[in-house]
Biotite code that builds the C-alpha atoms (Angstrom):
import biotite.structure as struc

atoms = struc.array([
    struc.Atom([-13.988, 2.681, -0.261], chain_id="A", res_id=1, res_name="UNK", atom_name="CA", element="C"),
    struc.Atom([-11.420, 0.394, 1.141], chain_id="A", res_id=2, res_name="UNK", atom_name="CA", element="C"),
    struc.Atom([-9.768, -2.557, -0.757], chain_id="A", res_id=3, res_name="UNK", atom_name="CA", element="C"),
    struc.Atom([-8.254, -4.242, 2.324], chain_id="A", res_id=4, res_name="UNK", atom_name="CA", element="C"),
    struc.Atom([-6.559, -4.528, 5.520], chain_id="A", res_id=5, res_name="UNK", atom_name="CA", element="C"),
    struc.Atom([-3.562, -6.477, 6.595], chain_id="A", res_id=6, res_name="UNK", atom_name="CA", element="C"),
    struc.Atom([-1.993, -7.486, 9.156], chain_id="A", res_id=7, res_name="UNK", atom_name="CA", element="C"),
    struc.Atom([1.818, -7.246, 8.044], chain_id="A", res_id=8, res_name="UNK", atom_name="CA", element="C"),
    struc.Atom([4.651, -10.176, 8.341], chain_id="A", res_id=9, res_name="UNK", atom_name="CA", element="C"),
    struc.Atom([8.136, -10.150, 6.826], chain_id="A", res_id=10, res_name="UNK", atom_name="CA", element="C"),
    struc.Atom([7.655, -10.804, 3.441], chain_id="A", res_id=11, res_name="UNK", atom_name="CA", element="C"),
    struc.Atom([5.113, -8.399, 2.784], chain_id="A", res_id=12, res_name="UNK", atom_name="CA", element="C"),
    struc.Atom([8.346, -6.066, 4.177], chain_id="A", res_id=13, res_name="UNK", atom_name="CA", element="C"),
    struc.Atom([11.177, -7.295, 2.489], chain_id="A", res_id=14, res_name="UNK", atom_name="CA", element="C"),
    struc.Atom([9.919, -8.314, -0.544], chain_id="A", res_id=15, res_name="UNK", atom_name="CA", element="C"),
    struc.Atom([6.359, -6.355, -1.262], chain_id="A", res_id=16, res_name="UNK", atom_name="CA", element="C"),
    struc.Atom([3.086, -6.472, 0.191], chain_id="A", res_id=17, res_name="UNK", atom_name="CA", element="C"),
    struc.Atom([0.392, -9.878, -1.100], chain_id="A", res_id=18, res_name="UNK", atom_name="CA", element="C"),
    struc.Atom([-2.936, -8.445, -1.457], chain_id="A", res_id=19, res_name="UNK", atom_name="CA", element="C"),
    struc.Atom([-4.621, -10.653, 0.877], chain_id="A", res_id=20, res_name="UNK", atom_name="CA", element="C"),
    struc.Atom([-7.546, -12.671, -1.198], chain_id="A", res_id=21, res_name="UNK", atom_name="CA", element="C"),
    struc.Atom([-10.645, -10.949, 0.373], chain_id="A", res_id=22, res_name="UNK", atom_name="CA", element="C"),
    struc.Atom([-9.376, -7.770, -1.430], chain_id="A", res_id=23, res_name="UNK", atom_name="CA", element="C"),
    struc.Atom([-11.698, -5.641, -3.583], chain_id="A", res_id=24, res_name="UNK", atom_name="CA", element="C"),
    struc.Atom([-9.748, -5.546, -6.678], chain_id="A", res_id=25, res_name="UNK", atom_name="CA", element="C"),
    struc.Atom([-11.962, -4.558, -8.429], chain_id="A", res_id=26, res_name="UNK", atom_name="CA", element="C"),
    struc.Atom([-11.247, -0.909, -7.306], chain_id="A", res_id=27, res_name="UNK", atom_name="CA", element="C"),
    struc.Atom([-7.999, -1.105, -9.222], chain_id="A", res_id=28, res_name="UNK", atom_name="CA", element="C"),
    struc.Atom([-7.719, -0.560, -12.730], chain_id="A", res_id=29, res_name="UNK", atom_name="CA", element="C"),
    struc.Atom([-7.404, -3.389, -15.131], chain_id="A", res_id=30, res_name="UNK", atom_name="CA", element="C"),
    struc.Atom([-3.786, -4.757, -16.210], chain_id="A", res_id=31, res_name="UNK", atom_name="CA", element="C"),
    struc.Atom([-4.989, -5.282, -20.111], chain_id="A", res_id=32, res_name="UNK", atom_name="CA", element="C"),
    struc.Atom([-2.006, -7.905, -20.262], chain_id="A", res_id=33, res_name="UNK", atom_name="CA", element="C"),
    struc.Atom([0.250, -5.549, -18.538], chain_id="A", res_id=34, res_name="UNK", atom_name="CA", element="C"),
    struc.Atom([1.926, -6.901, -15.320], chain_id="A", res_id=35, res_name="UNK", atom_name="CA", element="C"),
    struc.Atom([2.483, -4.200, -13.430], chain_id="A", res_id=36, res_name="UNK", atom_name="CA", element="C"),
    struc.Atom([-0.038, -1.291, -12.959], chain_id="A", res_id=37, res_name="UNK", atom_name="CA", element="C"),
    struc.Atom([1.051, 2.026, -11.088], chain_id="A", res_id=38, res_name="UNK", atom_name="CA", element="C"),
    struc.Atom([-1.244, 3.755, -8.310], chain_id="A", res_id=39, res_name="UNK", atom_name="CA", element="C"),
    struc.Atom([-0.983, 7.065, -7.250], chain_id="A", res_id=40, res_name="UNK", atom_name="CA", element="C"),
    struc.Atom([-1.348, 7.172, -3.496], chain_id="A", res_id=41, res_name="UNK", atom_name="CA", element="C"),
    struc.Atom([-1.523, 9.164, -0.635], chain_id="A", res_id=42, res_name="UNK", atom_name="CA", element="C"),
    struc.Atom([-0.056, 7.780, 2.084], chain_id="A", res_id=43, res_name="UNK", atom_name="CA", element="C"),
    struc.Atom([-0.261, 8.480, 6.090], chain_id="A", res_id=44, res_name="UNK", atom_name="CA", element="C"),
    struc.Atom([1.767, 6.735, 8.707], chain_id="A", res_id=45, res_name="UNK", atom_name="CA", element="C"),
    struc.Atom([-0.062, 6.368, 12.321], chain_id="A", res_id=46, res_name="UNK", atom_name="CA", element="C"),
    struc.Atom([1.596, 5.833, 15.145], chain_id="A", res_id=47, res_name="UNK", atom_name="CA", element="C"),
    struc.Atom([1.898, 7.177, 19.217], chain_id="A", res_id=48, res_name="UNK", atom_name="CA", element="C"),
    struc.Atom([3.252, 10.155, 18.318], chain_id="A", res_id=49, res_name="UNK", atom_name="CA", element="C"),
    struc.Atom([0.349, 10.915, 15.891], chain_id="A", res_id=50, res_name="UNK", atom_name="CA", element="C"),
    struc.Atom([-0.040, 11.173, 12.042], chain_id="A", res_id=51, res_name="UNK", atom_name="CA", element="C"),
    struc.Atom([2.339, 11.675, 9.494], chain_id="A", res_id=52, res_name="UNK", atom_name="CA", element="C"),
    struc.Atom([1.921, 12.156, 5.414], chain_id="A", res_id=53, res_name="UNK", atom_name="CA", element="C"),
    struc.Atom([4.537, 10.620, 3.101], chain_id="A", res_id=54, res_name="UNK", atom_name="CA", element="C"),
    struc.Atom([6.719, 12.290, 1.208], chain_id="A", res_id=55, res_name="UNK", atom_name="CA", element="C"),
    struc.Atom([5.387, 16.088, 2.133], chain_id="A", res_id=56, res_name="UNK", atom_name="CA", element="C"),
    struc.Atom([2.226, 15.262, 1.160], chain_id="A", res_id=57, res_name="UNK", atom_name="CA", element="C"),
    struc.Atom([2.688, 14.514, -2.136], chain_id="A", res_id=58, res_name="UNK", atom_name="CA", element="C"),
    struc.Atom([1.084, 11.251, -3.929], chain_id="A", res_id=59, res_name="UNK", atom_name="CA", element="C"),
    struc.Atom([3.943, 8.399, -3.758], chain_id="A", res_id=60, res_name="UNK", atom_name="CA", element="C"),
    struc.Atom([3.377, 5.792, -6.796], chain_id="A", res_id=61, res_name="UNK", atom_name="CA", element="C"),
    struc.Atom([2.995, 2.510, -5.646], chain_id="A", res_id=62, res_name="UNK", atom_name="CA", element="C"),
    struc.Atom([3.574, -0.430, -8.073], chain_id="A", res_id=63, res_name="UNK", atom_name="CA", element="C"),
    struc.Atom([1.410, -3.478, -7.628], chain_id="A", res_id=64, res_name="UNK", atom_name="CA", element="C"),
    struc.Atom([2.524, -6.159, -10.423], chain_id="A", res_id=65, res_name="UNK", atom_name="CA", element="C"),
    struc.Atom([1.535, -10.056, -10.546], chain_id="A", res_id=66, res_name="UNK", atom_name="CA", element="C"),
    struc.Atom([3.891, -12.620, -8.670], chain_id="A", res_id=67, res_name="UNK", atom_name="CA", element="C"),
    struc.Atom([3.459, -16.235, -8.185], chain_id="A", res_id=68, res_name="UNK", atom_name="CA", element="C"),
    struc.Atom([-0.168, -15.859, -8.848], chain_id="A", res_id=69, res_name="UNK", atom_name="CA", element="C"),
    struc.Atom([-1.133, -13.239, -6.397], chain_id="A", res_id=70, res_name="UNK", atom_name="CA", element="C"),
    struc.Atom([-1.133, -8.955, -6.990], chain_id="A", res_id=71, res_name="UNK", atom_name="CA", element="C"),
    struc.Atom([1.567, -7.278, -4.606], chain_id="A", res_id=72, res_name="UNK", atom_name="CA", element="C"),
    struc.Atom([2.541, -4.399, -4.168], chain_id="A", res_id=73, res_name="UNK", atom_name="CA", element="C"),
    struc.Atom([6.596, -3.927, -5.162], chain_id="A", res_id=74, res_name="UNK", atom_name="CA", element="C"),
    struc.Atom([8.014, -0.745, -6.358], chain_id="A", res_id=75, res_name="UNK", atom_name="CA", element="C"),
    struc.Atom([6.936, 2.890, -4.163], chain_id="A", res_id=76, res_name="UNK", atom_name="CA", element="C"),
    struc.Atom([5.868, 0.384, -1.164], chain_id="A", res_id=77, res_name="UNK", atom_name="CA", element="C"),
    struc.Atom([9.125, -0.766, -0.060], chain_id="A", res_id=78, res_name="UNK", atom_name="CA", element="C"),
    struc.Atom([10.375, 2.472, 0.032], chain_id="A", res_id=79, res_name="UNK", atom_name="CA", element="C"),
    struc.Atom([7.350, 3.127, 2.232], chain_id="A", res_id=80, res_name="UNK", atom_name="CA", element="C"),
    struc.Atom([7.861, 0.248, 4.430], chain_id="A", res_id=81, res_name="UNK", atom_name="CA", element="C"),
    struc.Atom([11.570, 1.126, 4.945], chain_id="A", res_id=82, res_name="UNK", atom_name="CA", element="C"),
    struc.Atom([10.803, 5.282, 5.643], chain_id="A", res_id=83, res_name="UNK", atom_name="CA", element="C"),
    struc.Atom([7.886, 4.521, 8.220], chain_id="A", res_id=84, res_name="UNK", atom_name="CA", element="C"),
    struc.Atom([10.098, 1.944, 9.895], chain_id="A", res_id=85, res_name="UNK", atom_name="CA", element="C"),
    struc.Atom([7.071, -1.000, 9.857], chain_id="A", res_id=86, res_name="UNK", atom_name="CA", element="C"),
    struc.Atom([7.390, -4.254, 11.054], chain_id="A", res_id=87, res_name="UNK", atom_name="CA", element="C"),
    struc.Atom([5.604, -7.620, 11.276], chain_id="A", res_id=88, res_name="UNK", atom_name="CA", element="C"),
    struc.Atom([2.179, -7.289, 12.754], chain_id="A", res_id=89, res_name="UNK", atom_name="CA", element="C"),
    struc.Atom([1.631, -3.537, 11.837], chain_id="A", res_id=90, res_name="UNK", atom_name="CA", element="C"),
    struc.Atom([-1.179, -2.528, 9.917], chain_id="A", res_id=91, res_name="UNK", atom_name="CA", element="C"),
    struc.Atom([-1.709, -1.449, 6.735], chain_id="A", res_id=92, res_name="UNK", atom_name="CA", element="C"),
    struc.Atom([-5.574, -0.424, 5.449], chain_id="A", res_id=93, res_name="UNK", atom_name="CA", element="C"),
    struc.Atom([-5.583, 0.560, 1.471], chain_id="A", res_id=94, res_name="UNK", atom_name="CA", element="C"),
    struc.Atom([-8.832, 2.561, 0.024], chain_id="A", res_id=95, res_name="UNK", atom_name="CA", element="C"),
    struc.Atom([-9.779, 3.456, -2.778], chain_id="A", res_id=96, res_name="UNK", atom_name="CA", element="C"),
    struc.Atom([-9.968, 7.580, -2.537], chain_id="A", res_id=97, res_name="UNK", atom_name="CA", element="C"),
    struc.Atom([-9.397, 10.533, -5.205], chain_id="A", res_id=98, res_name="UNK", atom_name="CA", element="C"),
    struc.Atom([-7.899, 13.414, -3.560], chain_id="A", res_id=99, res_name="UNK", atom_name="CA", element="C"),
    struc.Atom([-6.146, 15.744, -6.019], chain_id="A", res_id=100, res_name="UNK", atom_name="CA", element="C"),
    struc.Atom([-3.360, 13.815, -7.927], chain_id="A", res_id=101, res_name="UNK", atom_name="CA", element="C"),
    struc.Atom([-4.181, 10.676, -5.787], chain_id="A", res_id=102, res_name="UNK", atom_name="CA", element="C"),
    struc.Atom([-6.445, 7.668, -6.545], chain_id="A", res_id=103, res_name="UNK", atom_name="CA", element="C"),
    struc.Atom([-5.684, 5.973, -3.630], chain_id="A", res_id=104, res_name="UNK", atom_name="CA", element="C"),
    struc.Atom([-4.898, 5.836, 0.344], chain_id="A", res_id=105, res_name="UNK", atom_name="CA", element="C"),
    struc.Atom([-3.137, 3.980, 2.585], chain_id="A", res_id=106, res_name="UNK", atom_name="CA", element="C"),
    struc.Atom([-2.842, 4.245, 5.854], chain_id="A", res_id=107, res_name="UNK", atom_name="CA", element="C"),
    struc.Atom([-0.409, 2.308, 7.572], chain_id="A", res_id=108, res_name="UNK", atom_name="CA", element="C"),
    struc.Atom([-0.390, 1.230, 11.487], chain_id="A", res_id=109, res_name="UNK", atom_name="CA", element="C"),
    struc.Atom([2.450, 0.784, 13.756], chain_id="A", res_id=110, res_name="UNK", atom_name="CA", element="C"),
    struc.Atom([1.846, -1.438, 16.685], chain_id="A", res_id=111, res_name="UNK", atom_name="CA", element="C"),
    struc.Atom([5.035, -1.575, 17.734], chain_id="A", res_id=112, res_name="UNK", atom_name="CA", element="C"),
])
């Protein structure tokens, strides 16, 4: 089931990705007063030159914590942003998706 799709800019690369506010959240487990939850994600990076699965194909965890008000994701997705090269106006789509150690998929969109 997917949770959202965005349209990337430069924050959501150099400092984490907002969920944008039409997300499903809830697809993602609950905080209970935590403020950062952990997500175990597969992730596959689209391009021209076809599809590629980050790191070997092995589930990357992906921190999404609470900042100014608003759920991003920090920790496992900057690493991800920096390895698949993205930039503003690529595309990242983020489901909801259990495939063996993995809860989660996201499948990110360069346009560039």
């Amino acid at each position: 089931m997917e949770i959202f799709t965005k349209q990337l800019n430069s924050i959501d690369i150099e400092r984490g990705l907002v969920l944008p506010p039409d997300s499903k959240l809830e697809s993602l487990p609950p905080f209970h007063g935590a403020r950062t939850i952990v997500l175990s994600t597969m992730v596959a990076v689209q391009s021209a030159a076809g599809i590629t699965t980050l790191p070997s194909g092995e589930p990357v965890p992906i921190h999404c914590s609470t900042r100014s008000g608003n759920l991003a994701f920090t920790g496992g997705w900057l690493d991800i942003a920096r390895y698949a090269g993205l930039g503003s106006g690529d595309i990242v789509t983020f489901y909801q998706e259990v495939n063996g150690g993995a809860q989660y998929k996201m499948i990110v969109r360069s346009v560039g």
